[in-house]
One Martini backbone bead per residue (centre of mass of N, CA, C, O) as a GRO file, in nm:
protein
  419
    1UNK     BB    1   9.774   7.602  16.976
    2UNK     BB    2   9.691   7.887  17.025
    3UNK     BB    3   9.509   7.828  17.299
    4UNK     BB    4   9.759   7.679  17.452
    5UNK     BB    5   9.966   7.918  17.448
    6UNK     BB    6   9.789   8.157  17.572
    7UNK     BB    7   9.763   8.001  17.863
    8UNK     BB    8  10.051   8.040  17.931
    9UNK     BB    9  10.072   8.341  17.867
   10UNK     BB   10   9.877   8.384  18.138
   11UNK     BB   11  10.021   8.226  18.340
   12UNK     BB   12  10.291   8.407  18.234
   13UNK     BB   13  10.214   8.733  18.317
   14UNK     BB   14  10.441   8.859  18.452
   15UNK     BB   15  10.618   8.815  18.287
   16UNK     BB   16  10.480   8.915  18.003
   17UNK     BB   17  10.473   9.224  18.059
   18UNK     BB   18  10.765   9.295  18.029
   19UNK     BB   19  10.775   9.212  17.716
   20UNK     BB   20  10.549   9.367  17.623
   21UNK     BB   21  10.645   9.689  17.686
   22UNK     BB   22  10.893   9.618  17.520
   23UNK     BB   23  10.770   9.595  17.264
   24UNK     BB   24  10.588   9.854  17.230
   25UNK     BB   25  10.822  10.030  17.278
   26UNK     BB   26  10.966   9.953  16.978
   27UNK     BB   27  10.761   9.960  16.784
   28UNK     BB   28  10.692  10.241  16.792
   29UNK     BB   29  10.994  10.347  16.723
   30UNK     BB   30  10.977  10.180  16.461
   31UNK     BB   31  10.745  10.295  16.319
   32UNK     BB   32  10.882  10.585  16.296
   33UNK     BB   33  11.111  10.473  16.128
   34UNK     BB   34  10.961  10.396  15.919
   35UNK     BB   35  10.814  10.603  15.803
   36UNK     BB   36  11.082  10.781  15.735
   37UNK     BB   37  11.198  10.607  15.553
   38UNK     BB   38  10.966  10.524  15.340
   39UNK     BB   39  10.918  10.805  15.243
   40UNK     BB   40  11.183  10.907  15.132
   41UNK     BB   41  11.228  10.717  14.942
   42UNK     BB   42  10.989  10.747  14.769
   43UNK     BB   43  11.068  11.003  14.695
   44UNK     BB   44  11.389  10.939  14.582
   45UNK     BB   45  11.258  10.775  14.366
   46UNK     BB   46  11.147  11.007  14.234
   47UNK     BB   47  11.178  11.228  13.966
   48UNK     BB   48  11.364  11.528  14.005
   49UNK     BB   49  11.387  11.690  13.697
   50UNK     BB   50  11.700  11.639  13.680
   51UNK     BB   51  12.093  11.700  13.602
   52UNK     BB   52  12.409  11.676  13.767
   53UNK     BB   53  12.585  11.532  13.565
   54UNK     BB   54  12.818  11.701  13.463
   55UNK     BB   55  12.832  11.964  13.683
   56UNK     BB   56  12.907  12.326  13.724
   57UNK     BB   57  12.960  12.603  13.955
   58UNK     BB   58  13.137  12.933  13.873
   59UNK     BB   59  13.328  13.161  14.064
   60UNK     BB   60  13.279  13.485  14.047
   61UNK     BB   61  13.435  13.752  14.195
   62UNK     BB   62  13.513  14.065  14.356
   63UNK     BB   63  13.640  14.290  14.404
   64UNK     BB   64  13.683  14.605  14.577
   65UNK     BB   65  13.623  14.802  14.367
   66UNK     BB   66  13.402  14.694  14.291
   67UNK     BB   67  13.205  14.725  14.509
   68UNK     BB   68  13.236  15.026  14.518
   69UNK     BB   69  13.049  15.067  14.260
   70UNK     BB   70  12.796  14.918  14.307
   71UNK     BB   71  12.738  15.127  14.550
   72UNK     BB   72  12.720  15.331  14.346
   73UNK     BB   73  12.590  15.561  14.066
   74UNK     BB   74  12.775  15.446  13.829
   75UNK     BB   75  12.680  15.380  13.494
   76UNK     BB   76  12.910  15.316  13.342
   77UNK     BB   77  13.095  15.113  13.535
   78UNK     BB   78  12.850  14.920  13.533
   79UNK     BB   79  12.823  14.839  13.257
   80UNK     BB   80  13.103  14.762  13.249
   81UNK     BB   81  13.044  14.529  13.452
   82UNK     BB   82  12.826  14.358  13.259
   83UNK     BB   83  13.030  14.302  13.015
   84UNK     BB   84  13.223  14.132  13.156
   85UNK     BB   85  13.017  13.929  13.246
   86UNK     BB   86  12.940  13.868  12.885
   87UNK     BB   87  13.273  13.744  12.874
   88UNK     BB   88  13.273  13.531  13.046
   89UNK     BB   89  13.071  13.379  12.940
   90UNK     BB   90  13.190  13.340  12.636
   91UNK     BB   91  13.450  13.201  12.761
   92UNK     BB   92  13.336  12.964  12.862
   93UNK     BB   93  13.188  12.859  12.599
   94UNK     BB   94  13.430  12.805  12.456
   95UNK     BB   95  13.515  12.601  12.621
   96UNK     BB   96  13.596  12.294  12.501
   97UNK     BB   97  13.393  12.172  12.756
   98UNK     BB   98  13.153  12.286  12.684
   99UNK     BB   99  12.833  12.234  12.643
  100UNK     BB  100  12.721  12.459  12.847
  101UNK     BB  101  12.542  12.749  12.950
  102UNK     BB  102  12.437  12.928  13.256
  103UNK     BB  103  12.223  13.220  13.414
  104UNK     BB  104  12.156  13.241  13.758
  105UNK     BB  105  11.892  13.295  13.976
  106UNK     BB  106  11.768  13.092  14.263
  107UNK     BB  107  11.799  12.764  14.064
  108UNK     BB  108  11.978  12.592  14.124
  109UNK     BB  109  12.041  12.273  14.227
  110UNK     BB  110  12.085  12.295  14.558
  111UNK     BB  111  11.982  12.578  14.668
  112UNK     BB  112  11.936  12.817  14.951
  113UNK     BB  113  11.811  12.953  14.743
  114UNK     BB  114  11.479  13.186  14.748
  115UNK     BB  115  11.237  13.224  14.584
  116UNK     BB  116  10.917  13.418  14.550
  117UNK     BB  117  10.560  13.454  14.445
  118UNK     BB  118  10.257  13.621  14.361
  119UNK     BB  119   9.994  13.480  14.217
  120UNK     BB  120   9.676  13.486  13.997
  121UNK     BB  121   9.425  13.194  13.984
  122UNK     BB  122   9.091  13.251  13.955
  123UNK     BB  123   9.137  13.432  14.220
  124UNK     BB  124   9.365  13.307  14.327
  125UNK     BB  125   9.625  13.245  14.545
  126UNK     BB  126   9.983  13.203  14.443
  127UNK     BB  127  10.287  13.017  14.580
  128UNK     BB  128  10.581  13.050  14.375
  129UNK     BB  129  10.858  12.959  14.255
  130UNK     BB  130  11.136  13.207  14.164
  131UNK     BB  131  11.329  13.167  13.860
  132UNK     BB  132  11.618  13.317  13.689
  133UNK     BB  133  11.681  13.239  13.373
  134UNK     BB  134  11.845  13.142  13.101
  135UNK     BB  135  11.771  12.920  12.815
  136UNK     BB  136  11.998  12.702  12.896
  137UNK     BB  137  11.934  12.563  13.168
  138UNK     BB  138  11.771  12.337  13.042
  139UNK     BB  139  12.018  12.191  12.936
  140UNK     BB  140  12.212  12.180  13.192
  141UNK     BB  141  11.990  12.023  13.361
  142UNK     BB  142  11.736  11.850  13.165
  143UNK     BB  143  11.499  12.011  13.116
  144UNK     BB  144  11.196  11.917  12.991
  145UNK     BB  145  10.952  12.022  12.743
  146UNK     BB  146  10.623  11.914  12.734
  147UNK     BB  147  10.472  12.226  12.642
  148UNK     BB  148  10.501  12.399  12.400
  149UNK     BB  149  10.755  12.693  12.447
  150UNK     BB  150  11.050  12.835  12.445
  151UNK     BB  151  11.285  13.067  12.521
  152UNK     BB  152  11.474  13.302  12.403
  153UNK     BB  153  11.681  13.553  12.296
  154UNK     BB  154  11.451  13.696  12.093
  155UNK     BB  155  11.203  13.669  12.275
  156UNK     BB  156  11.255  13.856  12.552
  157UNK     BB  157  11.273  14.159  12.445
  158UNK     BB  158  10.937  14.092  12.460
  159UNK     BB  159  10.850  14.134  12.728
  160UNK     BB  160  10.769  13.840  12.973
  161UNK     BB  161  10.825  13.530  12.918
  162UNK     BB  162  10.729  13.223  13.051
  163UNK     BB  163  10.781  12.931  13.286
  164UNK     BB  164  10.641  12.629  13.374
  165UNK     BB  165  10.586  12.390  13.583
  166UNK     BB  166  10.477  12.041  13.639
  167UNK     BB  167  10.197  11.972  13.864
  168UNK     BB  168   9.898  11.754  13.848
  169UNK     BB  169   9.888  11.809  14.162
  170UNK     BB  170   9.881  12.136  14.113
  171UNK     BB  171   9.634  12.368  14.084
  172UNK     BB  172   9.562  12.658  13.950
  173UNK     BB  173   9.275  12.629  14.073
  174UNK     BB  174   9.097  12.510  13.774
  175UNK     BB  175   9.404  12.521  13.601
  176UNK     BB  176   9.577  12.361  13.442
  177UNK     BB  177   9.904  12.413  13.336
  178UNK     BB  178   9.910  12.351  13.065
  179UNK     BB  179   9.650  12.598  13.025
  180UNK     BB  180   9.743  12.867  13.106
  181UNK     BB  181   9.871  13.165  12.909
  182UNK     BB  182   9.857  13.337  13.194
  183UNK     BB  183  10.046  13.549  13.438
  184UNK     BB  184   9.878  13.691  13.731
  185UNK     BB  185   9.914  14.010  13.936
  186UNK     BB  186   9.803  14.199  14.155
  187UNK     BB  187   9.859  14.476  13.955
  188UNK     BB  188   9.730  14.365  13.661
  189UNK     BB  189   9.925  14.191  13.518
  190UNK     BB  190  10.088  14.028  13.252
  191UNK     BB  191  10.192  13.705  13.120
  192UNK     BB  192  10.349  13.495  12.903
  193UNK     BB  193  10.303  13.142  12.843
  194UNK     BB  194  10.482  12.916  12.654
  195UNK     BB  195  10.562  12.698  12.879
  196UNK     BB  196  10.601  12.340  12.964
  197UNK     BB  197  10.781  12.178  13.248
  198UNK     BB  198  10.919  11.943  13.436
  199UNK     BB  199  10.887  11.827  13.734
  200UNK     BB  200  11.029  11.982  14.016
  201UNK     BB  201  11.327  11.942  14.287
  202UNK     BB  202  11.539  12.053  14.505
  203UNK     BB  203  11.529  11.759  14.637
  204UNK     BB  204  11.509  11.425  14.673
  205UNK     BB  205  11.319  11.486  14.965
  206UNK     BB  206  11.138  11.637  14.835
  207UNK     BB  207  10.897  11.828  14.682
  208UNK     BB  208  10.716  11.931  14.443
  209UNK     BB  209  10.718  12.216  14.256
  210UNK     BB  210  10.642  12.498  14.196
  211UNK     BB  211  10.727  12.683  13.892
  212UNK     BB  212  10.879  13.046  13.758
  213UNK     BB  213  11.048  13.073  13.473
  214UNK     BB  214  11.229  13.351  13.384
  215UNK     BB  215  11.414  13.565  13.204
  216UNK     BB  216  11.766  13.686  13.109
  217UNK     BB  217  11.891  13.959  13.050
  218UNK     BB  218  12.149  14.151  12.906
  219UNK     BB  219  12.053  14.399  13.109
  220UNK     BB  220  12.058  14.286  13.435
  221UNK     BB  221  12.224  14.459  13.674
  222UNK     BB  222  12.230  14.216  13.911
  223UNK     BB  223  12.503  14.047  13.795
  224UNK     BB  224  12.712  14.235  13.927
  225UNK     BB  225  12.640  14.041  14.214
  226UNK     BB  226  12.426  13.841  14.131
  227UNK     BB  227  12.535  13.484  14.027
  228UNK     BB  228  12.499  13.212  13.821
  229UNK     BB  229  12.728  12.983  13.730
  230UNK     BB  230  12.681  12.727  13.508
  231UNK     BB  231  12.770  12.366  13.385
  232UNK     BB  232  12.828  12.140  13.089
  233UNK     BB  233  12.990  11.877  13.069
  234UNK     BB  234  13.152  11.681  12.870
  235UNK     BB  235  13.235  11.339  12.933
  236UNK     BB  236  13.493  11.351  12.850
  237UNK     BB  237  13.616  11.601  13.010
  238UNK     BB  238  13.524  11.455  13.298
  239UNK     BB  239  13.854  11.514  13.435
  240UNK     BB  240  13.958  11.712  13.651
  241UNK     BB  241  13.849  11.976  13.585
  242UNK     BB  242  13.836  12.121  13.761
  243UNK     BB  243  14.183  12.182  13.758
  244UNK     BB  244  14.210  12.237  13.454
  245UNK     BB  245  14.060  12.468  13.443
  246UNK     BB  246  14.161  12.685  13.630
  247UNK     BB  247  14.443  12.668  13.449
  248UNK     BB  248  14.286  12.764  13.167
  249UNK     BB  249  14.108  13.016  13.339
  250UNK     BB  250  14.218  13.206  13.504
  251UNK     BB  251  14.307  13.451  13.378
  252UNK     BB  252  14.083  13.505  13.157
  253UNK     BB  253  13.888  13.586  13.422
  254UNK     BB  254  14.034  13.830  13.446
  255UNK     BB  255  13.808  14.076  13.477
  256UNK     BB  256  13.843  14.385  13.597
  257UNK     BB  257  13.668  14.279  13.867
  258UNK     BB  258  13.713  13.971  13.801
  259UNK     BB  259  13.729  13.664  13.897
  260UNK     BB  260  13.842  13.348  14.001
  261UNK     BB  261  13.752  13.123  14.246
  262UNK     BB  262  13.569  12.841  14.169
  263UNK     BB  263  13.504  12.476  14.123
  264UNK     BB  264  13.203  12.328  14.168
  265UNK     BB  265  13.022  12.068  14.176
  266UNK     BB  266  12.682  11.949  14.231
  267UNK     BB  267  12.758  11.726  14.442
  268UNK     BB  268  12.893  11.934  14.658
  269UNK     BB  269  12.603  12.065  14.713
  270UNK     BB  270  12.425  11.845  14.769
  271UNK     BB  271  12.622  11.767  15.043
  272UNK     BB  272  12.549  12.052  15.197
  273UNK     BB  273  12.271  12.071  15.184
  274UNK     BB  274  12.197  11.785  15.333
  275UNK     BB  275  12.296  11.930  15.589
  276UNK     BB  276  12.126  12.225  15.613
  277UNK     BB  277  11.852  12.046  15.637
  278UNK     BB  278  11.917  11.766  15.804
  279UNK     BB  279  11.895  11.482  15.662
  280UNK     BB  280  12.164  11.360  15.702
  281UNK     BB  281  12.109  11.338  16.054
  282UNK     BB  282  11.842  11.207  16.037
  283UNK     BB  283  11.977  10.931  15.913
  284UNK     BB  284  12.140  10.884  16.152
  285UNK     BB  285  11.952  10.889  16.368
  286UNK     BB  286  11.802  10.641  16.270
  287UNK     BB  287  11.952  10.443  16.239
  288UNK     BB  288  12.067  10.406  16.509
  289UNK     BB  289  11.776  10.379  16.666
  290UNK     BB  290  11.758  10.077  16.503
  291UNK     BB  291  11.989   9.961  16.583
  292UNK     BB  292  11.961   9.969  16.911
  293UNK     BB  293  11.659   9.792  16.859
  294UNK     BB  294  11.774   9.553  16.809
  295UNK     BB  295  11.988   9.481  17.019
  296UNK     BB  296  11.775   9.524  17.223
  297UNK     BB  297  11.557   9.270  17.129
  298UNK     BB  298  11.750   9.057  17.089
  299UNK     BB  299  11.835   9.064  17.440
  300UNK     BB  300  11.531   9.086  17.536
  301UNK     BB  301  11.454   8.797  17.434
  302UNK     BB  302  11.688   8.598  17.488
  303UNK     BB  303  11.656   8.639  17.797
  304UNK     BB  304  11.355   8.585  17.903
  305UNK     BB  305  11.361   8.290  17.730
  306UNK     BB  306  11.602   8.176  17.905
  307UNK     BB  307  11.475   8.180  18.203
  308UNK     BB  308  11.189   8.032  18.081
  309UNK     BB  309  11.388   7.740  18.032
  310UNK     BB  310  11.495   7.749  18.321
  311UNK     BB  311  11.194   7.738  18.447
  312UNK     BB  312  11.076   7.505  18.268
  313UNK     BB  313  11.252   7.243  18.264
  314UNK     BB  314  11.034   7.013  18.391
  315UNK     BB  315  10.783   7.052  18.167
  316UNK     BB  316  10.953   6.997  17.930
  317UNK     BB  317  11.058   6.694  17.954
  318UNK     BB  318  10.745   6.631  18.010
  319UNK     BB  319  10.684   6.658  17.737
  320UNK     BB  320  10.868   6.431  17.624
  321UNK     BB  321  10.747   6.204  17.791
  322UNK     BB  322  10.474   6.231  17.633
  323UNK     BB  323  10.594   6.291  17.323
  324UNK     BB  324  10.688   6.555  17.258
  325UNK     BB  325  10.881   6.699  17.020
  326UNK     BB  326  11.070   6.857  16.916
  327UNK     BB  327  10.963   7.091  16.739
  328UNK     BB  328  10.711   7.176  16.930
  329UNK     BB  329  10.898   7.318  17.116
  330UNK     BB  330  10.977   7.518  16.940
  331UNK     BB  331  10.724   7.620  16.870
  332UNK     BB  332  10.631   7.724  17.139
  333UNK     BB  333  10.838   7.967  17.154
  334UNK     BB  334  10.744   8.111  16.919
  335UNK     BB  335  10.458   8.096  16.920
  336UNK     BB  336  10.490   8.332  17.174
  337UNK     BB  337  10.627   8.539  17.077
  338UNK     BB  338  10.441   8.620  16.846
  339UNK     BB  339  10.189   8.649  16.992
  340UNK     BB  340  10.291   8.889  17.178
  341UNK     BB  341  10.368   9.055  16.973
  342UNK     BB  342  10.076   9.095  16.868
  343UNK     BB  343   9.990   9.245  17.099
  344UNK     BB  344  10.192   9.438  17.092
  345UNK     BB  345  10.092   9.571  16.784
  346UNK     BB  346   9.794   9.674  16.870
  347UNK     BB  347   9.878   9.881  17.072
  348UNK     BB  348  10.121  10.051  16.922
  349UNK     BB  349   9.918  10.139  16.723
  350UNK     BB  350   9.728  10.318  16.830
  351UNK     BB  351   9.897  10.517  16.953
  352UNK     BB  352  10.070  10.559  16.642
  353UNK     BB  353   9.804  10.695  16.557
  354UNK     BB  354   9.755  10.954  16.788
  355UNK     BB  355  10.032  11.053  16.749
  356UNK     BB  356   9.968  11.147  16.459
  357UNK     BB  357   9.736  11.317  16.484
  358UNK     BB  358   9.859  11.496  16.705
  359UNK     BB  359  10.165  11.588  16.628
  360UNK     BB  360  10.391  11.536  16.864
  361UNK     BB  361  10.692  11.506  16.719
  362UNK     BB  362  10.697  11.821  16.626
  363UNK     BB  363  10.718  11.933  16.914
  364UNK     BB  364  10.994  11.780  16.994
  365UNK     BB  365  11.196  11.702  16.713
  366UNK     BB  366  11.121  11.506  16.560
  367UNK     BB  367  11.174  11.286  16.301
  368UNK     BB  368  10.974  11.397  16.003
  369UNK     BB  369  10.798  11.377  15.739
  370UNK     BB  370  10.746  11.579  15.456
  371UNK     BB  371  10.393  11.621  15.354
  372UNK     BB  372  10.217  11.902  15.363
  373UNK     BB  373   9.952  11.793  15.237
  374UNK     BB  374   9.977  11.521  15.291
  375UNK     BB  375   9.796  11.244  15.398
  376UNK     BB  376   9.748  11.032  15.619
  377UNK     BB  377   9.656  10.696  15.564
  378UNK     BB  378   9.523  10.377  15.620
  379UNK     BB  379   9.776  10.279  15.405
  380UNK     BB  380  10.015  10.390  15.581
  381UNK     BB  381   9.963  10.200  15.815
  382UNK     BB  382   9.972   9.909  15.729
  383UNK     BB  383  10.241   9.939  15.629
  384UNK     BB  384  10.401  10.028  15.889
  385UNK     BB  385  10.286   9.747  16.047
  386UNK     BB  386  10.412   9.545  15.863
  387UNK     BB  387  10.696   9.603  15.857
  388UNK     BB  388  10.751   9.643  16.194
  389UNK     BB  389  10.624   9.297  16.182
  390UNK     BB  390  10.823   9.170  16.041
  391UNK     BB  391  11.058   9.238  16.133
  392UNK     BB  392  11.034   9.207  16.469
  393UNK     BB  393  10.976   8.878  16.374
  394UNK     BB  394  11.276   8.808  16.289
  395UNK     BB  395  11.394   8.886  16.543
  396UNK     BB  396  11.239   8.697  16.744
  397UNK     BB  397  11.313   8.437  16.611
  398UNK     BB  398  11.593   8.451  16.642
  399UNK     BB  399  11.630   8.491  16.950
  400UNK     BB  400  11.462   8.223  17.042
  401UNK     BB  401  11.601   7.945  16.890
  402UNK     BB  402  11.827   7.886  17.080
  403UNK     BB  403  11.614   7.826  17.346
  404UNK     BB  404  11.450   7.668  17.205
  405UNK     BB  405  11.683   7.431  17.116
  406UNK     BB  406  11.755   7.376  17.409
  407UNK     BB  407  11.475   7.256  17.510
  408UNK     BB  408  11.472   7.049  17.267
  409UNK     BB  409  11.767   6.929  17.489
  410UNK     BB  410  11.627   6.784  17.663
  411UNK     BB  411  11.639   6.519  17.928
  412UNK     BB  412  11.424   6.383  18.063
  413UNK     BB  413  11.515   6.209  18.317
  414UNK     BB  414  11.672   6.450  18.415
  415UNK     BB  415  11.445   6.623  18.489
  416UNK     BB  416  11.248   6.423  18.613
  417UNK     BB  417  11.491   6.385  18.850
  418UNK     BB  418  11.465   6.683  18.986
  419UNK     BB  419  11.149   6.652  19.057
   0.00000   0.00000   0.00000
């Protein structure tokens, strides 16, 4: 049957050729959006390293003479003014809804600011994200702790102790990181490495971070301008939390220079986040044109098909009068239609490999996923190629049955009587 399809194919090679250019084209194009769909995903499913469910963000803002004393050189009044910032953390931890509590800097999941470092790791330079934390961090957040020992507020003032992420597919040089003990910096200085906790990502379509997480003293003069202060509340408190917090801690944090200015979920931070890196715009992209080419495909399928059902009218009645039964009628034009598919998946396979290895959608702004040093291999080629046809040949088939469905109720009698 496929020798026979395939000839029919040859004779109506013209109308054929306008139907394969827009396989080809849809292909291409639907290719590439498995491709980034399947890649997200597949992050997305990746444990994240974080929970931010019942987590709260604290904005606590500076007065205008606070900010006039941070800007002088004032150490007594800035003294004063980093008293008042571990009072309202104490206030804050009292406060009876409250879990945990922590402050950092650059560390927050779905934070926009980043800190690097560069170490040295058996002579290789590595640069690891760098973020400042209390102790209390890795509770608020559920950063769980896989190796050695964490920092507390006892070991911090001795030295400067250290935790790294875990992530054993990025090595520093040739030391895998559970087995570090110091972290080397290029002035010859060497940090203790305490523990190791579990890898994270920043957010949840992106890559595991190497981090380098160093502890905050309660002497850290630069909380007075810059500081996160995050929140684990209790599940039973997490209803209307923002609302009744606000209400019932606004005077209480109005210390010296600092008020309460705002109480953010980590949910409504993801949903910014979201927005500033581009992904959510990129899956409406994607979504969108992945619409756009279904409804193309399928009305340029059943189009062009409906044409030829039309102009081989006398063709198929005469095949019915020799015997072909309408299934096989049927069966021939889908049989066609998937043929078809077929040549134009393997043109557009080419194409869409070759476009890949050039980097080619990178240099025009299409939404492509972030692999960082991962290769694409022959493997996620089978992928992108299995999904995109098994999708357009589902779409193929839906769009043709019903002119095929028409061709095998043709009545021979009127057919040959037309011929």
């Amino acid at each position: 049957m496929i020798k026979h399809i395939s000839k029919i194919i040859w004779t109506e090679r013209k109308i054929n050729a306008w139907i394969l250019l827009e396989l080809i084209l849809v292909f291409c194009i639907l290719w590439f959006c498995t491709d980034y769909l399947y890649f997200t995903t597949k992050r997305y499913l990746e444990p994240k390293g974080f929970d931010i469910e019942h987590t709260y963000r604290i904005g606590i803002s500076m007065k205008e003479e606070g900010q006039a004393i941070s800007a002088s050189n004032d150490s007594i009044k800035k003294q004063e003014m980093l008293n008042d910032i571990w009072t309202i953390y104490d206030r804050i931890k009292r406060y009876p809804a409250t879990e945990y509590i922590s402050y950092s800097q650059s560390a927050h999941p779905y934070s926009g600011s980043w800190s690097s470092n560069s170490i040295m790791c058996d002579s290789v330079q590595v640069y690891t994200q760098y973020k400042r934390v209390t102790p209390e961090f890795f509770d608020v957040f559920k950063i769980k702790r896989i190796a050695g020992t964490s920092f507390d507020w006892n070991n911090i003032t001795s030295g400067n102790p250290v935790m790294i992420s875990s992530d054993n597919t990025n090595m520093f040089g040739k030391t895998p990181v559970e087995k570090m003990e110091y972290i080397y910096y290029d002035d010859g200085n060497k940090d203790k490495v305490l523990g190791v906790v579990n890898k994270t990502k920043r957010s949840d379509y992106e890559y595991y971070n190497t981090i380098m997480y160093t502890p905050i003293t309660k002497q850290r003069t630069s909380l007075i301008d810059y500081r996160e202060l995050c929140i684990r509340v209790k599940p039973a408190a997490d209803k209307n939390f923002e609302e009744q917090f606000s209400k019932d801690m606004r005077d209480q944090l109005e210390i010296g220079h600092y008020y309460l200015s705002s109480v953010t979920a980590l949910e409504k931070d993801k949903e910014t986040y979201m927005q500033w890196t581009g992904y959510a715009n990129n899956f409406k992209s994607v979504y969108s044109i992945t619409a756009f080419l279904i409804i193309n495909i399928f009305l340029g399928v059943i189009g062009s098909f409906w044409f030829r059902v039309q102009s081989r009218h006398n063709e198929i009645g005469l095949r019915i009068a020799l015997g072909s039964s309408k299934a096989n009628v049927k069966k021939m034009f889908i049989g066609e239609s998937i043929l078809l598919l077929f040549i134009a998946s393997l043109v557009a396979s080419i194409i869409c490999i070759n476009i890949s290895a050039a980097d080619l959608l990178k240099n025009i702004n299409v939404p492509i996923p972030d692999r960082r040093e991962e290769v694409v291999n022959i493997g996620q080629y089978f992928i992108n190629y299995g999904i995109t046809f098994i999708f357009l040949a589902i779409i193929t088939i839906v769009a043709v049955w019903y002119p095929a469905w028409r061709a095998s109720k043709i009545q021979p009698a009127i057919a040959l009587k037309d011929e």
